[in-house]
C-alpha positions in Angstrom: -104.0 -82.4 51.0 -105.0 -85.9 51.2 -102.1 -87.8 49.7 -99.6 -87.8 53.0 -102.8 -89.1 55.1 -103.4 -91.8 52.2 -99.5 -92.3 51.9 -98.9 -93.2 55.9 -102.2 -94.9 55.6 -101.0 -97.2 53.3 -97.3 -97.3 54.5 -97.2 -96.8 58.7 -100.8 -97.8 59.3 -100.0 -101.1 60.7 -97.0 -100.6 62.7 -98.8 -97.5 64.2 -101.3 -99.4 64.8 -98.6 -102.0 66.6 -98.0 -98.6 68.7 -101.7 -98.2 70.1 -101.9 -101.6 70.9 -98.6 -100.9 73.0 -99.9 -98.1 75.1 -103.0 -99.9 75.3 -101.3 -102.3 76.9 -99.6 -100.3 79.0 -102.1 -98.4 80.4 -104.5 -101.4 81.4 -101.7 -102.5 83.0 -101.3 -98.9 84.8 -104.7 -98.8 85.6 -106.1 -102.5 85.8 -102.7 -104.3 87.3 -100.3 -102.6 88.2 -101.6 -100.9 91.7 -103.0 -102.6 94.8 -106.7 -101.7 95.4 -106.5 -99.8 98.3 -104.4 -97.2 96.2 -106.6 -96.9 93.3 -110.0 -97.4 94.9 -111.2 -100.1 92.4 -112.6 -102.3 93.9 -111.9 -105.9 91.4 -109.4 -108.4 91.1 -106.3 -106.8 89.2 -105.7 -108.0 85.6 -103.7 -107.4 82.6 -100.2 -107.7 84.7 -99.1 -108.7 81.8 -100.0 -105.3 79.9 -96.5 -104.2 81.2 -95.2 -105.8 77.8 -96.5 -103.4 75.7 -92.9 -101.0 76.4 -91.0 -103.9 75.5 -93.3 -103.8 72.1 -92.2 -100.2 71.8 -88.8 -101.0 72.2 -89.3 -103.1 69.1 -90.6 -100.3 67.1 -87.7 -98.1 68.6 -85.3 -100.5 66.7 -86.9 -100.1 63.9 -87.1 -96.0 63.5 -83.9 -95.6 65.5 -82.3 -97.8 62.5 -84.5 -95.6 60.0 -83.3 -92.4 61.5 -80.5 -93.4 61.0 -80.1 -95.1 57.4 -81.7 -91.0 56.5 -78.9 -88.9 58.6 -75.3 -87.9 57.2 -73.7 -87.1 60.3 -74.2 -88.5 64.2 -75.2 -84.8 64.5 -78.2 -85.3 62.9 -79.1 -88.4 64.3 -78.6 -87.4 67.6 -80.7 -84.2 66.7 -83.7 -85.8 65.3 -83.7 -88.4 67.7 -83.7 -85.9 70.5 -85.9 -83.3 69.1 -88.1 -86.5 69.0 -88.8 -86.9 72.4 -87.9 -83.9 74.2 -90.8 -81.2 73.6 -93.0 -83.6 74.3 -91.1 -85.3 77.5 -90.9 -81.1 79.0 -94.4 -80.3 78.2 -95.2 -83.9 80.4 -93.1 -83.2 82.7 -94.2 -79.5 83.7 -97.9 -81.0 83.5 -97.8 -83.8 85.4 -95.7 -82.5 88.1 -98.4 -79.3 88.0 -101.4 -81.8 88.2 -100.1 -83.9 91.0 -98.8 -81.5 93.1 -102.2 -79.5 93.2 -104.4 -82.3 93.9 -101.7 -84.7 95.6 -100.9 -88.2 94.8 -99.5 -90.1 97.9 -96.7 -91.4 97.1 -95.7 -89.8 94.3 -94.8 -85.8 94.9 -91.6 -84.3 93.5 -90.3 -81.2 94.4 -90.1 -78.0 92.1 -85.5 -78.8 91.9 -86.3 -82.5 91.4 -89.1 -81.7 88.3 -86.7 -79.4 87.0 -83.7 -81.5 87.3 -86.1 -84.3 85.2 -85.7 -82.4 82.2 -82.4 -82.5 82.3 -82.7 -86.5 82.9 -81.1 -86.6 86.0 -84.0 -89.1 87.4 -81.6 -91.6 85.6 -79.1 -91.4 88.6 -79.9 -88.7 91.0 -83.4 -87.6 91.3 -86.7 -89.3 91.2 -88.9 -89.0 88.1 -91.6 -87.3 87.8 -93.5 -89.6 86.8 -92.4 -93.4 86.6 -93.2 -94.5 83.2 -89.7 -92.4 82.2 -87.5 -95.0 83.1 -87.8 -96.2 79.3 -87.3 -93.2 77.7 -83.9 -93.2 79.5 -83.6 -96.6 78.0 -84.2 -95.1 74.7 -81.6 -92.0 75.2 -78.7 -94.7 76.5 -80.0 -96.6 72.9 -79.5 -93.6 70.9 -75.9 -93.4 72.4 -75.0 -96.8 71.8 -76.3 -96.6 68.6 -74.7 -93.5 67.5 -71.1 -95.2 68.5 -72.1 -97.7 66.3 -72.5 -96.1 63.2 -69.1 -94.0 63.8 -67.5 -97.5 63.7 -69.5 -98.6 60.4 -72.6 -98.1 59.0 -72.9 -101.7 57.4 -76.0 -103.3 58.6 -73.7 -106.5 59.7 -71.5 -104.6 61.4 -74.2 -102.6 63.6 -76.2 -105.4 64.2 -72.8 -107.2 65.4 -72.0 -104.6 67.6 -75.2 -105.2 69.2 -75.3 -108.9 69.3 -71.9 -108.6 70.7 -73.3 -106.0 73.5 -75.8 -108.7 74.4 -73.6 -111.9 74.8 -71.5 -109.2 76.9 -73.9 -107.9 79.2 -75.5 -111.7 79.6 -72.5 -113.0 80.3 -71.2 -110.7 83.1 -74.7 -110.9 84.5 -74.8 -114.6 84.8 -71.3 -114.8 86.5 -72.6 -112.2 88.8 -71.5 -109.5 87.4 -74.1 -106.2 87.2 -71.7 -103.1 86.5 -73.1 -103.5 82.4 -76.5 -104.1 83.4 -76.4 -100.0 85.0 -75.3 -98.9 81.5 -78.2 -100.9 79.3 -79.9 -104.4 80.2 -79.2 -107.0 77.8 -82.9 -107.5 78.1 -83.8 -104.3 76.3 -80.5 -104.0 74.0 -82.2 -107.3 72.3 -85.4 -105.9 71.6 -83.9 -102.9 69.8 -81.7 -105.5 67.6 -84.8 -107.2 66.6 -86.4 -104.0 65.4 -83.1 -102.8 63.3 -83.1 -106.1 62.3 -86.4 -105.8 60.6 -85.7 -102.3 59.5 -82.7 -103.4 57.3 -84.7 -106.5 55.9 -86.9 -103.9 54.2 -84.3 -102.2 52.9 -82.8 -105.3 50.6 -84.1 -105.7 47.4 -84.6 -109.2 47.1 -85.9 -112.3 49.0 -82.4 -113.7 49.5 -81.9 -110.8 51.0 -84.0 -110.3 53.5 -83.6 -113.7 54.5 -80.4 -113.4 57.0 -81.9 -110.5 58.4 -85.3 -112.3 59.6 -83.3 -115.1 60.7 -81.4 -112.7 62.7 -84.6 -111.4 64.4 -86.1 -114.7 65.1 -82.8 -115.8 66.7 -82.8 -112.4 69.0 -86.4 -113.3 70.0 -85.9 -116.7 70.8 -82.9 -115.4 72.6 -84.5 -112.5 74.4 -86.3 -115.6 76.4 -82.6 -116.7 78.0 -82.5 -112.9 80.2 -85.3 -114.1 82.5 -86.8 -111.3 82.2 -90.0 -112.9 80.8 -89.8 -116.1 83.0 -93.3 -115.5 84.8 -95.2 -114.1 81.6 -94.0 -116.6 79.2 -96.8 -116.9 77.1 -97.7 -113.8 77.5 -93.8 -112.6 75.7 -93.9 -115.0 73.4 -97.3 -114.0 71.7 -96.8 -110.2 72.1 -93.2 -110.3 70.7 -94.3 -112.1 68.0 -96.9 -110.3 67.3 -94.7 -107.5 66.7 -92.1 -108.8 64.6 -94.9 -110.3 62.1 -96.6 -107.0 61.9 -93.5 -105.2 61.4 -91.8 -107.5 59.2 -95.2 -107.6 57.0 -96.3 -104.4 57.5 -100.0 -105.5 57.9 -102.4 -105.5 61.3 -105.3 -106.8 59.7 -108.6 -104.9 60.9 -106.4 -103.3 63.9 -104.9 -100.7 61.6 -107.6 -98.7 62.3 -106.2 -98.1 65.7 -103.6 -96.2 64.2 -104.2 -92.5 64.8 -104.3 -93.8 68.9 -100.7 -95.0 67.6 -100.0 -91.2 66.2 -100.6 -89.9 69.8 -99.5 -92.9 71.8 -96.1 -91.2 72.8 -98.1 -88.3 74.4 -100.0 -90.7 76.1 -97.5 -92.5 77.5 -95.8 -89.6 78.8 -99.2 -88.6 80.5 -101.4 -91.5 81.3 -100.1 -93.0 85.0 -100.0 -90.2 87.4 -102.7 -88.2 85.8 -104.8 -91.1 85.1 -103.9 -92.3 88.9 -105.3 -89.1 90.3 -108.7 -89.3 88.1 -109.5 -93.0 89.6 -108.9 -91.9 92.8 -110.8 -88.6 92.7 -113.7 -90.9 90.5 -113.8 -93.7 93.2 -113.4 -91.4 96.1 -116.9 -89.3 94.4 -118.8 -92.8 94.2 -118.4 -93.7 90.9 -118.2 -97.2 90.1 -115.0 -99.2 88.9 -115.9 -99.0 85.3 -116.7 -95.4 85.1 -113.3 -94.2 87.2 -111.1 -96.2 84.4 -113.2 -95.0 81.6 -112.7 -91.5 83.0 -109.0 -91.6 83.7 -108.5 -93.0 79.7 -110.8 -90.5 78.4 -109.1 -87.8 80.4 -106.0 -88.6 79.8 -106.3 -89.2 76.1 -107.9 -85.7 75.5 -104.6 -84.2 77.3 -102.9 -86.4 75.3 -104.4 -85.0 71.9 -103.4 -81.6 73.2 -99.7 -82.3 73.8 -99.8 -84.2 70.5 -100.9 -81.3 68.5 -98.6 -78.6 70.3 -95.5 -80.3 70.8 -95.3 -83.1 68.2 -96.0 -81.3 65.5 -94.2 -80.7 62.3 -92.6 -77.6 63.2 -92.2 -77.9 66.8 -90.7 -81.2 65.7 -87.9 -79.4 63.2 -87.2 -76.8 65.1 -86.1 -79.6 68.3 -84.3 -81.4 65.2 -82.1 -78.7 64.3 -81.6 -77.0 67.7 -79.9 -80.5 69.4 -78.7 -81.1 65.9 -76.7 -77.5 66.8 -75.7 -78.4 70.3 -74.0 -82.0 68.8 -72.4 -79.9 66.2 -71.3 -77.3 68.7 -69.7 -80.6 70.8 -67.5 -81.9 67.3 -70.3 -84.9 67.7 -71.0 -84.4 63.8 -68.7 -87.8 61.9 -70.2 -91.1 60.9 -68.3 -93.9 59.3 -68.9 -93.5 55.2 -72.2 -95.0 53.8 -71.3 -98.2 52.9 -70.8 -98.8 48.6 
């Protein structure tokens, strides 16, 4: 009974780790930057506005289990499948909470109706419909990934040849962009394909067997970081980028978070938390601040409250078997669509 615990223990520990300190990041950002005062009812100086850097940490990791998915699938089928049944129970059970929660107690602002909550699960907030909840935006990010991806591997399933593909999707949406160009920008932003290369990158480093190896493969993800500063998308948090990405890279690449490991079952549940944490969390500090309690207490309630939902939706809908049973049922409906052919493992 103990040996998977001690085996991800040893194994994931840190880069799960790497996860909690994401969401952490993101939700002191939610609550502690993000908002004007007035909205929230906390009454100091914002902070962490930086803490919005903690999704592009988890695009990182993305990179790095989207390539591992991969590298374990026989057919885009499958990957499509596993990377779907991923995030969708999950994604519905959030959805069909938070839309539940705010719509009872109200969040200015921020009500849906029942047609636009129901068009969310179907991802339609990615063009027609506003989400339910704002932090989605990434996971559509993550689905137009999984696409991209996918295309990839039915072209080759070499590691150069993916990792060309995206290098080349880059310097193509970068280009157009700085010649004013935007129409590749609506597919995927440069910005974000360049944080899932450095995670893939990092994933097929591990998978050499030597040094000598590895070595292209690091190189590769130090260039993309160094060139994830020409996007401007980090031009006013500089510093800020350049020690959070880095962060990243060294844990993954090392597989070590010194002392911080310990964070890591927060990391096991830090999906689940992110689906749940702004709204919800949003409507505790107000209710909190609006009942006279002080700043300290509405944030510690919103993260406590929110974390105990979190747990919940963790242990019903990211489960093992809720898990394989998503995996196989979108592994069906890709089947059903001829979406089953990837280019031969490389010899």
């Amino acid at each position: 009974m103990n040996m998977p615990v001690q085996t991800h223990q040893n194994r994931m520990a840190a880069i799960d780790g790497l996860r909690a300190i994401a969401v952490l990041m993101v939700v002191a950002f939610h609550y502690l930057g993000r908002w004007p005062n007035d909205y929230t009812g906390l009454s100091f100086a914002p902070m962490f506005e930086f803490g919005w850097l903690g999704v592009d940490l988890f695009f990182v990791i993305s990179g790095y289990c989207i390539a591992m998915t991969a590298e374990r699938t026989g057919s885009l089928a499958t990957f499509w499948g596993r990377r779907f049944g991923r995030l969708y129970p999950a994604y519905v059970a959030g959805v069909f909470l938070t839309f539940a929660l705010v719509s009872y107690f109200g969040l200015p602002g921020k009500e849906v109706t029942v047609l636009q909550a129901l068009g969310n699960l179907l991802f339609l907030n990615a063009v027609a419909m506003p989400p339910v909840d704002g932090v989605y935006w990434s996971l559509i990010v993550e689905l137009k990934f999984y696409f991209i991806y996918g295309f990839l591997l039915c072209i080759s399933r070499r590691p150069s040849i993916i990792l060309g593909g995206m290098v080349g999707l880059f310097l193509l949406g970068l280009g157009l962009r700085l010649v004013g160009i935007d129409h590749f920008d609506r597919i995927i932003r440069p910005e974000h394909i360049i944080l899932f290369l450095i995670g893939a990158a990092l994933f097929f480093a591990h998978t050499q067997n030597s040094g000598a190896q590895q070595r292209p493969y690091y190189l590769l993800a130090v260039c993309a970081y160094l060139a994830s500063f020409t996007t401007g998308a980090y031009d006013a948090v500089v510093p800020y980028a350049a020690v959070t990405l880095l962060v990243g890279i060294i844990v993954i690449a090392t597989r070590r978070l010194p002392v911080l490991s310990i964070l890591w079952p927060v990391g096991l549940i830090s999906y689940s938390w992110y689906l749940l944490h702004q709204n919800i969390g949003l409507l505790i500090i107000r209710a909190a601040t609006n009942a006279g309690f002080g700043d300290a207490l509405a944030v510690a309630s919103a993260v406590t409250g929110t974390l105990a939902l979190s747990m919940m939706l963790y242990f019903v809908f990211e489960n093992r078997t809720m898990r394989k049973r998503a995996n196989q049922l979108f592994e069906k409906i890709f089947s059903i669509l001829k979406l089953n052919r990837l280019a031969k493992q490389p010899a």
